[in-house]
N, C-alpha and C positions, 0 to 999 in steps of 0.2 A: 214543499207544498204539493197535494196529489195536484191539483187543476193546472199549476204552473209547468208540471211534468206532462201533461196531456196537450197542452197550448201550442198550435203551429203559428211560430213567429210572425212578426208583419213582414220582415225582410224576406220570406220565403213565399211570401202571396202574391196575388194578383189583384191590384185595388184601381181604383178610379181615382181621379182629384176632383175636387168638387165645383172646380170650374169648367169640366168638360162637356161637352154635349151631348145629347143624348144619343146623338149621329156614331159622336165617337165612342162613346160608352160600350154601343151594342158591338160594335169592331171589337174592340177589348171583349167582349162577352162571349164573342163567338168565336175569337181564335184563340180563346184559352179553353172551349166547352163545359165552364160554368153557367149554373145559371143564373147566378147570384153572387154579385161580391162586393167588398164596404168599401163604401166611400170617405177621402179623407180628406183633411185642408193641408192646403200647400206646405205646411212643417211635417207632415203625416205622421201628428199627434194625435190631432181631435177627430174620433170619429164620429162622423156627419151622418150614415144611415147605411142600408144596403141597398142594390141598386140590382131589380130583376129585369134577369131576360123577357119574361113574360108579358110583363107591365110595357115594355120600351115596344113590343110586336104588336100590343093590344091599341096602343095611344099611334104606331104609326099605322094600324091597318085601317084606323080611323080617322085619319089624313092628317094626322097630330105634327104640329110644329116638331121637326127633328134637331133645328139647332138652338132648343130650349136647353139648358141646364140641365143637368145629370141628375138636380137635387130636385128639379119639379117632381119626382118621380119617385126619391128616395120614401123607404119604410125602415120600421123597425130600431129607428132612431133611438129610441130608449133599452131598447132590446140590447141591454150591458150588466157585463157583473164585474166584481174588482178580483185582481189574483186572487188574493186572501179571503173572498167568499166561501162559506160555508160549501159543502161540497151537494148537500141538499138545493140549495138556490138554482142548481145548476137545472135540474131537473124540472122547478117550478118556471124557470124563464126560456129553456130550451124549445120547448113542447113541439109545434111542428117548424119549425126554424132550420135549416139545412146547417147551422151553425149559430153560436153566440159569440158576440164578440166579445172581448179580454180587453180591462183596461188595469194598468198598473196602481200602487198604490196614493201618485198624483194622478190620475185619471186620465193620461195617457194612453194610448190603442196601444195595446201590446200585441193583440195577436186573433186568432180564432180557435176554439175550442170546434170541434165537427162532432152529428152525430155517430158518424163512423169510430171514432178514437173516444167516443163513451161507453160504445157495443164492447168494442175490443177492451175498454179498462175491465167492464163489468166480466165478459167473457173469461179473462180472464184471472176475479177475482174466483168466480164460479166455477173456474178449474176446468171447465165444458171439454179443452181440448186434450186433457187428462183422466178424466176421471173413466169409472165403470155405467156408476148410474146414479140417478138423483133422485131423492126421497121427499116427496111435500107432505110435511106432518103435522099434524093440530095441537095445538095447545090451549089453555086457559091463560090468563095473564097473571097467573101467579108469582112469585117471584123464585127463582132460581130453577124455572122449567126448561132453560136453554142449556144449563150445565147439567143437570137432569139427561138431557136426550144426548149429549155430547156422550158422557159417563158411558149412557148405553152401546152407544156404537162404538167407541172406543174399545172396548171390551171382545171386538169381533175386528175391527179394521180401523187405519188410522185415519180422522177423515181430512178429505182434502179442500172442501171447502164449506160455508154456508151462509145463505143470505134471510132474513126475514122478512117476511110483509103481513100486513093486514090481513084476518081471512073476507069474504065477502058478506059487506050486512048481510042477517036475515039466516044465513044457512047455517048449518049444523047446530038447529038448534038454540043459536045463541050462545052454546056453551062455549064452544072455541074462536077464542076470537085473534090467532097467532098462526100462521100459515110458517114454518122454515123450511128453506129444500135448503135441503143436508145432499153433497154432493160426494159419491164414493169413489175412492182409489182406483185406478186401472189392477186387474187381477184379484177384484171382487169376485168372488165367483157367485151365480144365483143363488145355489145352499146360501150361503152366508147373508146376502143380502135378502133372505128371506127369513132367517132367524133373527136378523137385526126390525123387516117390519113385524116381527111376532114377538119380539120381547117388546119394543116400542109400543105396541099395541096395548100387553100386558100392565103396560105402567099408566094406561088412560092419557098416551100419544099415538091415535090411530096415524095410518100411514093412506093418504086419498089416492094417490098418485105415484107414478114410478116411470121413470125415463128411462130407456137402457139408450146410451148415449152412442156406442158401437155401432146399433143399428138405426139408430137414430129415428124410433118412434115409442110412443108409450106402453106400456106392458100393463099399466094401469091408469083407470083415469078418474076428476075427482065423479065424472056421471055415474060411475062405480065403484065407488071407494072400499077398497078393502079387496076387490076380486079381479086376481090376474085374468088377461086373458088368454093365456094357454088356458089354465082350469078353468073359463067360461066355455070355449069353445071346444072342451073333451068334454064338459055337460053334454054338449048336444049330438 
């Protein structure tokens, strides 16, 4: 399972019980330099919520009872997904969460999922740390337009990764409504990667965008779609 393969164990964390105070919480908080970690019941099965630094500074700066429960304080109690959740969930329940937490398929705490080790899945699904450069290209929602644009660049280099998404309502027209960055092989050279966005072009797969990842800024962008800018700025 990919989420199970991402999941840092309970037995590797730093969690609270959920009868400790808030006194000793923020101890735990501070000498591990989290700001945030989950709270569990004395079998530390069931997770009870997550338990922030922030909350625990704001409640005592305000002369807040400190040897209240851990759980006065606790959030995001519902904020869980099972192993075997759909790998989309992930993204829908994460959003700004420093983490979600993992329960087993008895509903068990298994663990934490971080946003760091989703960066790192995606990174390198997107090959970022390999690749030459990446291509964000438009499509219609036609059917077999992904194998279409594969075909093309196949024919020039072997590619090493690609991710799709939504283009943004409203622009381009309406027609294209499929954003992919196609991401290229290290030893792309620019000739090539530039015959690749001129045939993709040619087939009514404009190319918005261009990443040269090497140097690690855009060569194009979609505010200019279609014009590098070396050739912008030998115009002038």
């Amino acid at each position: 399972m990919l989420i199970k393969s991402l999941v840092i164990k309970k037995d590797y964390l730093t969690t609270v019980n959920e009868h400790a105070t808030l006194e000793e919480a923020l101890k735990v908080l501070e000498s591990s330099g989290y700001r945030c970690v989950p709270i569990l019941d004395d079998s530390g099965k069931i997770f009870r919520g997550n338990i922030y630094k922030m909350h625990i500074y704001r409640h005592k700066s305000q002369g807040g009872d400190m040897s209240l429960p851990v759980t006065y304080l606790l959030k995001n109690a519902t904020k869980t997904i099972k192993i075997n959740a759909p790998f989309f969930q992930v993204f829908f329940t994460i959003k700004d969460l420093p983490y979600i937490s993992v329960l087993d398929t008895d509903g068990s705490f298994y663990g934490i999922l971080t946003h760091a080790r989703l960066l790192d899945m995606l990174s390198s699904a997107w090959n970022v740390k390999t690749g030459a450069y990446v291509l964000t290209v438009l499509s219609t929602n036609d059917s077999g337009n992904l194998a279409k644009m594969c075909k093309i660049i196949a024919k020039f280099v072997n590619l090493a990764g690609a991710m799709t998404l939504d283009a943004p309502t409203g622009q381009y027209n309406g027609k294209y409504v499929r954003r992919t960055l196609f991401t290229l092989p290290q030893g792309t050279s620019e000739t090539q990667m530039k015959a690749i966005c001129k045939k993709l072009k040619s087939k009514d797969f404009p190319v918005v965008a261009v990443e040269d990842l090497a140097a690690g800024m855009n060569i194009m962008s979609e505010e200019k779609p279609g014009v590098f800018l070396n050739e912008e700025i030998n115009k002038h």
